[in-house]
C-alpha positions as CSV (number, residue, x, y, z in Angstrom):
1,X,100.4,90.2,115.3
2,X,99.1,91.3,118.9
3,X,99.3,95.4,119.0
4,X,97.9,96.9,122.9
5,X,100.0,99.0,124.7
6,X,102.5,98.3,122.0
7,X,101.3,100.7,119.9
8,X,102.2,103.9,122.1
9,X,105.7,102.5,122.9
10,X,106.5,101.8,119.5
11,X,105.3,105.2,118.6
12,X,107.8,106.7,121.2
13,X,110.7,104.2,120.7
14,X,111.1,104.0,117.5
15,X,113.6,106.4,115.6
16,X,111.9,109.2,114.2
17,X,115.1,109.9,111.7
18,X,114.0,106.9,109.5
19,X,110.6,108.2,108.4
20,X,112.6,110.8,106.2
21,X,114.7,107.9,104.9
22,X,111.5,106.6,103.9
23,X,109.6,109.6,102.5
24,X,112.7,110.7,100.1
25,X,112.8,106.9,98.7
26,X,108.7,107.5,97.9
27,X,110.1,110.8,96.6
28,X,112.4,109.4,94.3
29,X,110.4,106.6,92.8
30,X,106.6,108.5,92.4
31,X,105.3,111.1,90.4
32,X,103.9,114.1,92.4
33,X,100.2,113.7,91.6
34,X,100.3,110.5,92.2
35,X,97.5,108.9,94.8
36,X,99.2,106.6,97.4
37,X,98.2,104.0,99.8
38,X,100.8,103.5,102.6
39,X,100.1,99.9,103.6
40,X,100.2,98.6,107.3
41,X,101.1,102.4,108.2
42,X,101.4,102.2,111.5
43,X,101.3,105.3,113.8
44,X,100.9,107.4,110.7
45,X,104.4,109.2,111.1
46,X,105.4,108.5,107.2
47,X,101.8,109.1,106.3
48,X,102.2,112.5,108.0
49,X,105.5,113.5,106.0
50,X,104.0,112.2,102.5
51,X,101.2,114.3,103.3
52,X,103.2,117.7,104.4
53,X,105.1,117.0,101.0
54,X,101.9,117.2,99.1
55,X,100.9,114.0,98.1
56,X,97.8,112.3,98.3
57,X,98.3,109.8,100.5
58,X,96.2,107.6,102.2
59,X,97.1,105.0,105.0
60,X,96.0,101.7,106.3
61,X,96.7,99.6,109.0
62,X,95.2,96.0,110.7
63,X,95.5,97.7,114.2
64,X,93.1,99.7,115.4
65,X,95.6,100.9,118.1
66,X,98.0,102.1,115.5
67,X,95.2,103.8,113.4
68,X,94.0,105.5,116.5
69,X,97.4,107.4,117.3
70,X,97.8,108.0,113.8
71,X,94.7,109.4,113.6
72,X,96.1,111.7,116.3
73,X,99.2,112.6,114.4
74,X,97.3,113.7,111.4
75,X,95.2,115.7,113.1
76,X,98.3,117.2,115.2
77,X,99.8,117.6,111.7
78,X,96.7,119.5,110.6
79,X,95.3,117.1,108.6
80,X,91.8,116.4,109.6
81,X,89.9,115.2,106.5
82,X,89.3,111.0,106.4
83,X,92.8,109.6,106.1
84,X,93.0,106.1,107.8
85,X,91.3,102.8,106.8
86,X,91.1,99.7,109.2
87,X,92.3,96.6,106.5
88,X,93.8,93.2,106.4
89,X,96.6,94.1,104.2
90,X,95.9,89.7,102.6
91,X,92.1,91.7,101.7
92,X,91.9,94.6,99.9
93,X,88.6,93.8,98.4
94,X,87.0,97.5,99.5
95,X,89.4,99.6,99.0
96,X,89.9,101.2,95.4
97,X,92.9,101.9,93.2
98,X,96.3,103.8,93.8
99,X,99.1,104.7,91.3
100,X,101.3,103.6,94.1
101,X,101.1,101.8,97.2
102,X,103.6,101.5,99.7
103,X,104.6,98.7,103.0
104,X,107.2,99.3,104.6
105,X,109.2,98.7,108.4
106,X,109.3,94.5,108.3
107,X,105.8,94.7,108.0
108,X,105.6,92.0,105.0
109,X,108.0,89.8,107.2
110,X,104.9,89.7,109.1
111,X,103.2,87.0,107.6
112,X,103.4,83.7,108.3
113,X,104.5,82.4,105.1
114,X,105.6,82.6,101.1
115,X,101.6,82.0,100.2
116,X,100.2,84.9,102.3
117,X,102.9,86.8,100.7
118,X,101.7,85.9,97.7
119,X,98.2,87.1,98.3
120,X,99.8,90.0,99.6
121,X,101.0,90.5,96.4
122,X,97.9,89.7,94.2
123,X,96.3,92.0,96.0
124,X,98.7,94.8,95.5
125,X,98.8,94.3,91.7
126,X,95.1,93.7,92.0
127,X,94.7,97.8,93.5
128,X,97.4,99.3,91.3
129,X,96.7,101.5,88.2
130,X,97.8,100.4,85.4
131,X,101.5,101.8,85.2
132,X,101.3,102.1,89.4
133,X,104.0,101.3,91.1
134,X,104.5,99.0,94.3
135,X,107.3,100.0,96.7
136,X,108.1,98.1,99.8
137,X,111.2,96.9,102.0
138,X,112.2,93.2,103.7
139,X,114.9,92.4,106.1
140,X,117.3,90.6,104.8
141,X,118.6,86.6,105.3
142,X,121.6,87.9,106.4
143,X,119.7,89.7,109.0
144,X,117.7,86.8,110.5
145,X,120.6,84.6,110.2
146,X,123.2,86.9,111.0
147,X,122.8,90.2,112.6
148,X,119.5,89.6,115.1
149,X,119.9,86.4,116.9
150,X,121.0,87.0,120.4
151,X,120.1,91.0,119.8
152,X,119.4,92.9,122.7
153,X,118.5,96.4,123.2
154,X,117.5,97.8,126.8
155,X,115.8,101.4,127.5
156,X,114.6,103.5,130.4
157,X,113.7,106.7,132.0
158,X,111.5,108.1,135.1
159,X,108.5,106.4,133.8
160,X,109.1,103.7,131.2
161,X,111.6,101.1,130.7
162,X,111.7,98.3,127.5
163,X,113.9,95.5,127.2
164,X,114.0,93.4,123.4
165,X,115.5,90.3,123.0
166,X,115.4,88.5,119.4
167,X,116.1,84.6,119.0
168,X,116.2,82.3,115.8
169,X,113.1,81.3,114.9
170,X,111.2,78.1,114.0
171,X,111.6,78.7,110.3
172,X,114.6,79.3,107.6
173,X,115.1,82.8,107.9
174,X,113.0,83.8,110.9
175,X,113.5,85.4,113.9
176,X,111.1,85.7,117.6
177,X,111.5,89.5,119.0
178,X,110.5,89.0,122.8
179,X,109.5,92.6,123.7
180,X,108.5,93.4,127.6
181,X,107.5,97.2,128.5
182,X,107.3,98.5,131.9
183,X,104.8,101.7,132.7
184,X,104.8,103.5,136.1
185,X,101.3,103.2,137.0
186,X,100.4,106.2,140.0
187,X,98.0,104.9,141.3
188,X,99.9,101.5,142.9
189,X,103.5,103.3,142.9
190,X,104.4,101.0,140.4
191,X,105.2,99.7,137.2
192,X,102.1,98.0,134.9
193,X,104.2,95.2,133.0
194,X,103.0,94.3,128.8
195,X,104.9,91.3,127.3
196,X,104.6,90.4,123.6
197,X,106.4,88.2,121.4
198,X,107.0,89.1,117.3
199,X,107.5,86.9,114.6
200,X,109.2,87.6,111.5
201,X,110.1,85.2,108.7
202,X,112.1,86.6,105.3
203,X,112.7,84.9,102.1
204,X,115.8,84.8,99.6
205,X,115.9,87.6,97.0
206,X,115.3,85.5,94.3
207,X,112.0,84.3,96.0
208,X,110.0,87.5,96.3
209,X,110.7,88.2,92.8
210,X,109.6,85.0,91.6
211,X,106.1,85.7,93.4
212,X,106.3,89.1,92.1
213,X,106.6,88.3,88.5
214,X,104.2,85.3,89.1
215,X,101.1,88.1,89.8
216,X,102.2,89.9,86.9
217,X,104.8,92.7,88.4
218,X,107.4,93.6,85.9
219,X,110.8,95.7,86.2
220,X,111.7,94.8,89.5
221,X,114.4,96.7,91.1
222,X,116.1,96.0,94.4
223,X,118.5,98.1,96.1
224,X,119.9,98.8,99.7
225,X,120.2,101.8,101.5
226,X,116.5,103.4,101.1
227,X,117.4,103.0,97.5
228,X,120.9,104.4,98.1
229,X,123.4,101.4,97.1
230,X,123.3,98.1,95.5
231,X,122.6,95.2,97.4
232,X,125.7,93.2,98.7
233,X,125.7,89.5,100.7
234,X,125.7,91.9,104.1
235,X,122.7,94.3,102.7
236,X,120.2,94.3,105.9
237,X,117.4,95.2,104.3
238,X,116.4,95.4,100.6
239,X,114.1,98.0,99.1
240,X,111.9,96.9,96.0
241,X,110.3,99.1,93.7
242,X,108.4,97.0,91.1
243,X,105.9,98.4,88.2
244,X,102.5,97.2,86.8
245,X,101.6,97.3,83.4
């Protein structure tokens, strides 16, 4: 995962609207005094609301452009005690324990295979009080397969512009997200140009609960919806919630 100048657009891109969506499933699925880890938190924006909501969140995140604007959230937030940690969500080893840790937005989908989501996984379990609870989301087959191949979204204003283009991937189930950002640079009158290319790879339903079982998660629950529906053959995205002993 490459994350530069990435890191700022995504922060003004994406939409703000699902954080919330987010933040009420953590509602509905953790007790209030709970101590969180928000894995591969990105920008911080979820972190932000969890905190403002009272819990005791922490986050962390493999990019240190990420951590640094949501470093700058927090603090816009009025957060300013130590909040961020700079880890390889497959190596937990310094962190301590949560009663809940959380990964959502794709991130999972960011690893290159079924074993690193495995260690993922151990790792997880490995930082979970006992009874702590592990939420996360995936995109879905149907999305890989179905809905993003030939996806294209296009954006611009005075200064920026973005164009996305997704295309199957080299795996079952995977896709290639070709992402190019323009900037308007003043001093040459013109536009700076960043290209990146993301990988994502997703697994059948059945699979990531076999791995979750096999590290020792029980009462695994998938729904749709931020929790909202049951899964169907067209669910996009599927939200776990699985508990430790």
């Amino acid at each position: 995962m490459i994350y530069t100048e990435f890191a700022t657009f995504y922060d003004q891109l994406f939409d703000n609207a699902l954080y919330n969506k987010w933040v009420n499933f953590v509602s509905n699925n953790v007790n209030k005094n709970d101590k969180i880890l928000d894995l591969a938190c990105g920008t911080g924006r979820l972190l932000v609301l969890m905190k403002k909501k009272g819990y005791d969140a922490i986050g962390a995140d493999f990019s240190e452009d990420m951590l640094a604007i949501a470093n700058e959230h927090l603090i816009e937030a009025g957060f300013t005690e130590p909040s961020l940690l700079n880890e390889n969500m497959l190596d937990l080893s310094e962190l301590g324990n949560f009663d809940v840790i959380t990964c959502f937005d794709d991130s999972i989908c960011y690893l290159n295979n079924l074993n690193e989501v495995e260690v993922m996984f151990k790792e997880v379990y490995g930082h979970l009080n006992r009874h702590g609870k592990f939420l996360f989301d995936v995109i879905t087959p149907y999305q890989t397969d179905v809905k993003y191949p030939g996806y294209m979204y296009n954006f611009h204003d005075e200064d920026h512009a973005f164009m996305w283009t997704t295309y199957i991937g080299e795996f079952p189930h995977s896709v290639e997200h070709d992402l190019t950002f323009f900037n308007y640079n003043n001093e040459i009158k013109g536009y700076d140009e960043y290209s990146e290319t993301h990988y994502e790879r997703t697994y059948l339903a059945k699979e990531y609960q076999l791995v979750l079982y096999k590290v020792g998660f029980k009462n695994i629950k998938i729904s749709s919806e931020f929790g909202e529906k049951e899964v169907d053959d067209q669910t996009t995205r599927w939200f776990f919630v699985c508990e430790k002993d």
